[in-house]
N, C-alpha and C positions, 0 to 999 in steps of 0.2 A: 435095436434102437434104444429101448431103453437101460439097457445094460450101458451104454454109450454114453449117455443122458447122465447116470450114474457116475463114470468113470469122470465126466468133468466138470461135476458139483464135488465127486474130494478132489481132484485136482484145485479146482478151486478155491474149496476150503484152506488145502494144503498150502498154497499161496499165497491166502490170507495169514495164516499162522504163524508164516516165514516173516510173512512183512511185518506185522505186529511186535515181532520178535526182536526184529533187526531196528523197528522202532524203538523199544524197550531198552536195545543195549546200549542205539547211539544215545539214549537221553542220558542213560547211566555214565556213558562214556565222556560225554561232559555234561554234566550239569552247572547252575549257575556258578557254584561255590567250588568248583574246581581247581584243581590248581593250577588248571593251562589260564586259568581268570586269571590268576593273581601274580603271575610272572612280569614283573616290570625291570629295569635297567636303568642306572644311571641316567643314558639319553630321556629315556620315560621323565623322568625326575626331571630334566632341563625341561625337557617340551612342556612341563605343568608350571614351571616357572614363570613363564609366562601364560598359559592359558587361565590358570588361574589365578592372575594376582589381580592384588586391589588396588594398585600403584596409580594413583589421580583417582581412585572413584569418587572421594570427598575432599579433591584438589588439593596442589601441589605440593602443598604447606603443611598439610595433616599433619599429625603426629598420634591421635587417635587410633587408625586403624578400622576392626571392625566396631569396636567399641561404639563408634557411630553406631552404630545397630541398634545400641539400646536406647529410644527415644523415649521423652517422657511418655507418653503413650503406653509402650511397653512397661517401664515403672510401674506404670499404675495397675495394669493387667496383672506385676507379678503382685504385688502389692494385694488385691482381690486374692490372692493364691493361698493366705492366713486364714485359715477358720479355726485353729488351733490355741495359737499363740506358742506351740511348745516350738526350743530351736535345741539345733544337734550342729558341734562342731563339724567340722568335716578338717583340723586339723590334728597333727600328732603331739601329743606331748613332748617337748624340746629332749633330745639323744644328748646324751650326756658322757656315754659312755664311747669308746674307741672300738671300731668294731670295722668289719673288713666290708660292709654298706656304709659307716660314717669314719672317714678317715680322719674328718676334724669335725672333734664333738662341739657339742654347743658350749660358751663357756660361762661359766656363774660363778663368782668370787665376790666373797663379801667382805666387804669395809668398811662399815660400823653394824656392832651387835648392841649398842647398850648405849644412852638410853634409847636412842634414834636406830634407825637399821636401815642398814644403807647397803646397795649391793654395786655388781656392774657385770652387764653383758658383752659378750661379743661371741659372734658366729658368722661362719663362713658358710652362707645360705646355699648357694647354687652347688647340686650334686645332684645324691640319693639318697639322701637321709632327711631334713630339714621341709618342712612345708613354706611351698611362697612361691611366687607369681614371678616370670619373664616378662620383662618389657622388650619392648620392640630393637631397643638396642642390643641386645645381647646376642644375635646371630647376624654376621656380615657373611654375604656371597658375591663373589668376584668384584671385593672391595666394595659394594655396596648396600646400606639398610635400608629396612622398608622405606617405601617411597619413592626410592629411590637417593635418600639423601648417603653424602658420603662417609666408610667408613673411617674418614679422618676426624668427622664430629664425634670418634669417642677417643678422648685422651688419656694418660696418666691421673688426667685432674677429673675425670670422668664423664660423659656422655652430653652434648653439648645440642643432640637432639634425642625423640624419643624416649627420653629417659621416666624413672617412674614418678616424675612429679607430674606426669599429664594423668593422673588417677589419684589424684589430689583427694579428686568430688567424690572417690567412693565407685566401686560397683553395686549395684542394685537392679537385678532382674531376675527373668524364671531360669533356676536350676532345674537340670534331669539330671539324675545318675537312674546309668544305664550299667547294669548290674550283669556285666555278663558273664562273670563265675556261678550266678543264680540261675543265671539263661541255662549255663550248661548244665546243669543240677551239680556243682563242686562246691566245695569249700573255699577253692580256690587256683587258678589256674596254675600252670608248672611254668617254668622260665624257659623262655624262646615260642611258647604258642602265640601264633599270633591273630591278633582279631582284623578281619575282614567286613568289608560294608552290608552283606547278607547275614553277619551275627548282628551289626547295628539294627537294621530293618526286623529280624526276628524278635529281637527287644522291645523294639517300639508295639508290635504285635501283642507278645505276651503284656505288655506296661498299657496298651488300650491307650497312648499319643502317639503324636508326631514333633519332632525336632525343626522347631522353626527360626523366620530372622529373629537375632538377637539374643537368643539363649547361651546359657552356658553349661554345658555340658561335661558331666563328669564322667570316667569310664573305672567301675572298680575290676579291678581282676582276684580281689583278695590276697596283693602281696601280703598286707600286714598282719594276718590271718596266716599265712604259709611262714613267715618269719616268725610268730609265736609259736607255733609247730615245730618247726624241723631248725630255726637259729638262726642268723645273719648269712647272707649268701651275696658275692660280689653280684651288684643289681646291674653293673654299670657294664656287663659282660654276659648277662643273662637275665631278661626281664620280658616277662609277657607284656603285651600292648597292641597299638594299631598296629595295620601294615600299612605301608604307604599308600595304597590303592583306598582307603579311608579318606585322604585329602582330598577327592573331587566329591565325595559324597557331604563331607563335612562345610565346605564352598556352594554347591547346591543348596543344602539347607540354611544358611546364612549364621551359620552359627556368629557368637560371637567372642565366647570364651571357650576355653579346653582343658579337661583337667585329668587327675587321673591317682592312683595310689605308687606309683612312679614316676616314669617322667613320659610319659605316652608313647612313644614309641614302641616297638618290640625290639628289643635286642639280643642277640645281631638281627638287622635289618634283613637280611636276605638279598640287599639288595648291593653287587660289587662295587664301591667306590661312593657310597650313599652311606655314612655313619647313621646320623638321625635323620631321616627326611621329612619325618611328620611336625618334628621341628624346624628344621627349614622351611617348609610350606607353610607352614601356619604363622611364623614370626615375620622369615623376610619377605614371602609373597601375598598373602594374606593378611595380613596385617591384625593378625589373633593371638592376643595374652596368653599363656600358660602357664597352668596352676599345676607345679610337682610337687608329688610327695602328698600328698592327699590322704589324710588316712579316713576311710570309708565306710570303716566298719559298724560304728553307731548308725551310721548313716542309713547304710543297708539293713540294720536293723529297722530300725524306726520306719523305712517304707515300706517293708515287707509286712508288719504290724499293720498297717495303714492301707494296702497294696494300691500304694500311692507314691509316684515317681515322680512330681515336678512338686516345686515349694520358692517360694522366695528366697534367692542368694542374696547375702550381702556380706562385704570383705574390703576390705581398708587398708591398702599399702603403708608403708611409711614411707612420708615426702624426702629422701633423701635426693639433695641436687643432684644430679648425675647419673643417679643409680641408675645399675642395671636390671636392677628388680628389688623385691623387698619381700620377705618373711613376714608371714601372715596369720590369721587365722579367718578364714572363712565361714558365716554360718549360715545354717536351715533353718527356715522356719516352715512350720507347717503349719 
C-alpha cells in the first residue's frame, strides 16, 4: 500500500512537471510581442479606416483634426513642464548636399554680398531629408481627405481645404520622445526593424509616464546617428519605424501629434498593398499632423542627462495658402 501511495505522488508530480512545462512552452510560443501579433493585411488597414477615425468627432467642417486635443488647459499643463528654461531643436540643419536620402537639396543662393546681404530660399520639403510637418491634405484615400472632404479641394493652385494655414496659431503642448534605440540599448536601430506597440509601452515603463490626450509624440530610432556612421542610405526603401499595428495604440492614447527622425513608418511596411499606413491612419483617418525628418539626437541627449522624457513643444509652420505642409523647426524646452 504504501509502495502504491508512492508510485502516485511521482505520477503526480510527473504530471505536474509535464503541465508546467507545456505551460512554459505555449507562453513562449506566443507571447505578447510575437510575430503572429503583428501580422496585419491590407483588409486589416481598411477595417482601421474606419474604426479608427475621427471623421465628425469635432464636426463636419473641422479642418483641425486631432489638434483639437490640445486645449488651453493642456497649454498650460505643458507650459508648467519648464523648470529649466533650457530649449533643444529637434530639427536638422538644412541638406544642402545631393545624396541618394536628399534627391533635392535644399537651395541657398545669394544675391547681394555687399553692402546689404541678401539671399534666397527654396526647397522641396516633403521626402527624407528636410524637417517639417504634414498637413491633413497631403494624403487622399479613395478620393477622399480627412473628414471626409473631397480630394478635389486640392488643386494646381493648392489645397482649398486642410491645408497648413489652419496652424497659423502655433503648436504648443507636452512632447515625449520615446527613445527607442535607447529602449534597445543601440546607438541606433538598422533599416527595416520595425517598432511595435509593446516597445511603445516598454518606453513609457523605463521613461516612469504615460502618453496622454493631446501630446505630441516623437519616436527617435537614431537614423541620424546611423547616417553619420555608415553614410546616406535610400531611407525611402529602407527605414526603421512604426508598424502599423501602432495606430490603434496611438488613437487609444489620444495623441495629438507624431513625429519621428524619418518619416514614421517602417519601411517596407510588411504589409502587401499598404505603402505607408501609419501615414494613412494618422493623416486621412485620424486626423494627426506629422512631423518628418526630426533629427533627435540633441534631444535624446538632453533627456537622457535629465532622465527626463516630456518638455514643452513648440513649432510654427509657415502660413503658406494652400500648403501642403511646411518646414520647420521644432523646439524643447525643459
Amino acid at each position: 500500500m504504501k509502495q502504491l501511495r508512492g508510485a502516485s505522488l511521482l505520477i503526480l508530480l510527473l504530471s505536474a512537471s509535464v503541465l508546467a512545462g507545456w505551460i512554459h512552452l505555449s507562453c513562449r510560443a506566443e507571447p505578447s510581442g510575437s510575430s503572429a501579433h503583428h501580422q496585419m493585411t491590407q483588409a486589416d488597414v481598411e477595417t482601421w479606416m474606419t474604426e479608427l477615425s475621427n471623421w465628425g468627432r469635432w464636426g463636419k467642417e473641422d479642418q483641425l483634426g486631432a489638434v483639437n486635443l490640445i486645449t488651453p488647459q493642456k497649454r498650460m499643463e505643458a507650459a508648467r513642464l519648464v523648470t529649466e528654461g533650457i530649449s533643444v531643436s529637434l530639427a536638422r540643419d538644412t541638406e544642402k548636399e545631393k545624396a541618394v536620402d536628399n534627391p533635392e537639396p535644399f537651395g541657398h543662393k545669394m544675391i547681394l554680398v555687399d553692402p546689404w546681404s541678401s539671399d534666397n530660399y527654396s526647397v522641396s520639403y516633403h521626402g527624407f531629408a528636410h524637417t517639417h510637418i504634414d498637413s491633413l491634405c497631403h494624403l487622399s484615400h479613395q478620393g477622399k481627405l480627412f473628414n471626409g472632404f473631397a480630394m478635389t479641394e486640392v488643386t494646381s493652385k493648392g489645397a482649398g481645404k486642410l491645408a497648413i494655414t489652419n496652424l497659423k496659431n502655433g503648436i504648443f503642448t507636452r512632447g515625449i520622445l520615446m527613445d527607442i534605440a535607447r529602449s534597445k540599448e543601440v546607438a541606433y536601430l538598422e533599416p527595416n526593424v520595425a517598432i511595435y506597440p509593446e516597445d511603445l509601452e516598454a518606453w513609457e515603463k523605463r521613461a516612469g509616464l504615460r502618453v496622454g490626450s493631446g501630446d505630441a509624440v516623437f519616436i527617435r530610432t537614431g537614423r541620424w546617428a546611423r547616417r553619420a556612421e555608415k553614410g546616406p542610405w535610400d531611407v525611402g526603401k529602407a527605414s526603421a519605424g512604426l508598424h502599423a499595428s501602432c495606430a490603434k495604440w496611438l488613437k487609444d492614447r489620444d495623441v495629438a501629434l507624431v513625429g519621428s527622425d524619418a518619416a514614421s513608418d517602417v519601411i517596407p511596411s510588411g504589409i502587401e498593398g499598404a505603402g505607408q499606413p501609419i501615414h494613412l491612419l494618422l493623416l486621412n483617418t485620424m486626423g494627426v499632423h506629422i512631423f518628418d525628418n526630426c533629427d533627435l539626437e540633441a534631444l535624446g541627449k538632453a533627456a537622457e542627462k535629465r532622465r527626463r522624457w516630456e518638455f514643452l513643444l513648440t513649432a510654427s509652420p509657415i502660413p503658406v495658402g494652400g500648403g501642403t505642409g511646411s518646414p520647420l523647426n521644432p523646439i524643447a524646452t525643459f
